[in-house]
C-alpha positions as CSV (number, residue, x, y, z in Angstrom):
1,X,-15.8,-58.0,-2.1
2,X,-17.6,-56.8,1.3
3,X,-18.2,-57.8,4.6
4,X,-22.1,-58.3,4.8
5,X,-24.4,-57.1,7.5
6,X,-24.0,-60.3,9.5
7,X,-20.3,-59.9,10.2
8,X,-20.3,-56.4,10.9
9,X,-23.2,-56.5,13.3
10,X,-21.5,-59.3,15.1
11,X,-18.1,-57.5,15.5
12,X,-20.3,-54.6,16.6
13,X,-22.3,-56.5,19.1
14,X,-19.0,-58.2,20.9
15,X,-17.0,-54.7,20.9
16,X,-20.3,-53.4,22.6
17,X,-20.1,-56.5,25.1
18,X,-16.4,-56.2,25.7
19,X,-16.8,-52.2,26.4
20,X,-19.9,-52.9,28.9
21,X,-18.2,-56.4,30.4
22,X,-17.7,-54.8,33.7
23,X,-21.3,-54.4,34.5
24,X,-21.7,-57.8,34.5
25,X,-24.3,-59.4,31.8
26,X,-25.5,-57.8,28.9
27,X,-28.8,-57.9,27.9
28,X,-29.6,-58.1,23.8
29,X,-31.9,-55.4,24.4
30,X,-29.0,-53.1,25.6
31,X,-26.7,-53.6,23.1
32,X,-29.5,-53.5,20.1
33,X,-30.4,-50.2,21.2
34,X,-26.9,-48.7,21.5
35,X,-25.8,-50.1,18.4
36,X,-29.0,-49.7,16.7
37,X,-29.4,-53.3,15.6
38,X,-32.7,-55.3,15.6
39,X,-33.2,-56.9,19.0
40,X,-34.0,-60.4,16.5
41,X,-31.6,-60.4,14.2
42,X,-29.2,-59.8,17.3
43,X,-30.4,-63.3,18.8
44,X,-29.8,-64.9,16.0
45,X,-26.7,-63.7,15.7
46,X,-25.5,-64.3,19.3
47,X,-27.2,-68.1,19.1
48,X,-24.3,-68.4,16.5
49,X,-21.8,-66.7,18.7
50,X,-22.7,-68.8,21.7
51,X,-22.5,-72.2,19.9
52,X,-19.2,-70.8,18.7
53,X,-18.3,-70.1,22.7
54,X,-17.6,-66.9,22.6
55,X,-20.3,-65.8,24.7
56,X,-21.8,-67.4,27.5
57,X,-25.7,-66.7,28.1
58,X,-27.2,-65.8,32.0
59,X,-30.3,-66.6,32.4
60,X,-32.7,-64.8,34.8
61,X,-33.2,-61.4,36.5
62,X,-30.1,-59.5,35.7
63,X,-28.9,-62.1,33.0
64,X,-27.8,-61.6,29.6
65,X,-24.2,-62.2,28.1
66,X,-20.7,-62.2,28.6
67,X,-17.9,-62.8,27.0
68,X,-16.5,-66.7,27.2
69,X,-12.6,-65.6,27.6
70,X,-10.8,-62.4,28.5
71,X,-11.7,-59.9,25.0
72,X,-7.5,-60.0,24.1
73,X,-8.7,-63.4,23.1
74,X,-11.4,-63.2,21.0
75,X,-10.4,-62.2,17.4
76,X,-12.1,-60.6,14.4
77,X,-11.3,-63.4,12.6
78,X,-13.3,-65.9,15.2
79,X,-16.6,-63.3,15.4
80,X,-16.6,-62.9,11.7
81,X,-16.6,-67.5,11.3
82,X,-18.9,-68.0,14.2
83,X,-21.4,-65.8,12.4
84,X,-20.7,-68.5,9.1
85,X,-19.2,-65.5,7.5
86,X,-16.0,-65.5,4.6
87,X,-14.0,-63.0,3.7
88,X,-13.7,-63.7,-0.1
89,X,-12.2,-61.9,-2.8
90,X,-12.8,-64.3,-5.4
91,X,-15.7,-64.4,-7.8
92,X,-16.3,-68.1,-7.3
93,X,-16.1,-68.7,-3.8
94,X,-12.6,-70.3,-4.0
95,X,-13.7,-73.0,-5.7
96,X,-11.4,-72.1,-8.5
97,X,-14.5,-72.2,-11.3
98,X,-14.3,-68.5,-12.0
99,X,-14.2,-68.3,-15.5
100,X,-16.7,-70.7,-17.5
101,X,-16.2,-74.1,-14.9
102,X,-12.2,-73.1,-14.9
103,X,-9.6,-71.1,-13.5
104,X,-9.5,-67.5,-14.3
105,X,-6.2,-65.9,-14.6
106,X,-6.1,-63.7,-11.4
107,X,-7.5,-66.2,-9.2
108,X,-4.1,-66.5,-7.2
109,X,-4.6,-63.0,-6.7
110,X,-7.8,-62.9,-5.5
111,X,-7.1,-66.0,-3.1
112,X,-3.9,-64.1,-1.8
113,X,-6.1,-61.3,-1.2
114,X,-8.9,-63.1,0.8
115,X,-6.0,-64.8,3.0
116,X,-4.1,-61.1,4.0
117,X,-7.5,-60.5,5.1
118,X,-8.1,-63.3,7.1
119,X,-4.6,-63.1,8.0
120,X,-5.2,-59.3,9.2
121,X,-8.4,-60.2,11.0
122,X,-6.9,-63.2,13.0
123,X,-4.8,-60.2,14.7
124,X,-7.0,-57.7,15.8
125,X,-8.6,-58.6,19.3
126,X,-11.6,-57.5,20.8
127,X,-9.6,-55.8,23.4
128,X,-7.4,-53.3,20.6
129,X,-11.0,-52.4,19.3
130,X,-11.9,-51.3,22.5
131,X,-9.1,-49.6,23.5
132,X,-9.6,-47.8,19.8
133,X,-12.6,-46.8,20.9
134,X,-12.2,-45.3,24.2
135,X,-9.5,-43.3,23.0
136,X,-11.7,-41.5,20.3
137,X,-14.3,-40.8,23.2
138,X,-11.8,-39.3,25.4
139,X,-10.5,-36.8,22.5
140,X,-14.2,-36.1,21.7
141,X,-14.5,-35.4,25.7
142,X,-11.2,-33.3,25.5
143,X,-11.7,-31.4,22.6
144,X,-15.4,-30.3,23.8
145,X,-14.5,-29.3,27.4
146,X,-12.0,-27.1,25.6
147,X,-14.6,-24.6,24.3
148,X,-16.8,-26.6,22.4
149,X,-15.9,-26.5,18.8
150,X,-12.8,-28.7,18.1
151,X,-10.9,-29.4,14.9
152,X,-11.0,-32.8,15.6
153,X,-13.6,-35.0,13.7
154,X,-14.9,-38.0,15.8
155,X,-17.4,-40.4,15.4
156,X,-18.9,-41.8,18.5
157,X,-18.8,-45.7,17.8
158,X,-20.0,-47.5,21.0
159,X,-22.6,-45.4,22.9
């Protein structure tokens, strides 16, 4: 079980929105070169997410997009639908036909699983992943000012 391309690039693109909201509109070309995400496959993707309204498109000079509602609440969970994406643990697509046309004998299992992670995704907002975020680029910016080498490992997400 994984989360394809499609639903991580989307949860990408909307943490990247949410982080650059203040400067007004976004433009797909902003965000695609940050996150290093085709400029295409990121138009796609945000046709989905504005049909979905959770994005609103500018059009013009100094247009792009924003986010349709304040980022504590816009959820994983509603990124990684909009996008038409499942998180599915089950071999048959919860159709319950995993075994020769019947039920295999962990199916349960499987469908539990897929629902703790819907369930787990339907909690974390746009606005926690953010906040995530900025707090591992202020210990990055701590640790360097410090002297330079830090014991810290960080990964720079957003910029």
């Amino acid at each position: 079980m994984k989360l394809t391309a499609k639903g991580r690039y989307a949860v990408t693109a909307m943490v990247d929105l949410a982080v650059y909201q203040d400067r007004g509109p976004i433009p797909l070309s902003e965000i695609a070169e940050r996150q290093s995400i085709s400029l295409a496959y990121l138009e796609q993707l945000f046709a989905k997410l504005k049909r979905s309204r959770l994005v609103e498109s500018v059009r013009g000079p100094g247009g792009g997009y924003c986010l349709s509602r304040d980022s504590k609440e816009i959820f994983v969970a509603d990124i990684v639908g909009s996008v038409d994406e499942t998180v599915d643990a089950t071999r048959c697509a919860g159709k319950g036909d995993c075994q020769g046309g019947e039920m295999c004998l962990t199916h349960e299992l499987w469908t539990d699983l897929s629902d703790q992670i819907h369930n787990f995704l339907k909690g974390v907002d746009l606005a926690s992943l953010v906040e995530k975020a900025a707090t591992r680029r202020l210990v990055a910016n701590k640790a360097t000012s410090r002297g330079g080498q830090s014991s810290i490992k960080t990964v720079q997400v957003l910029d």
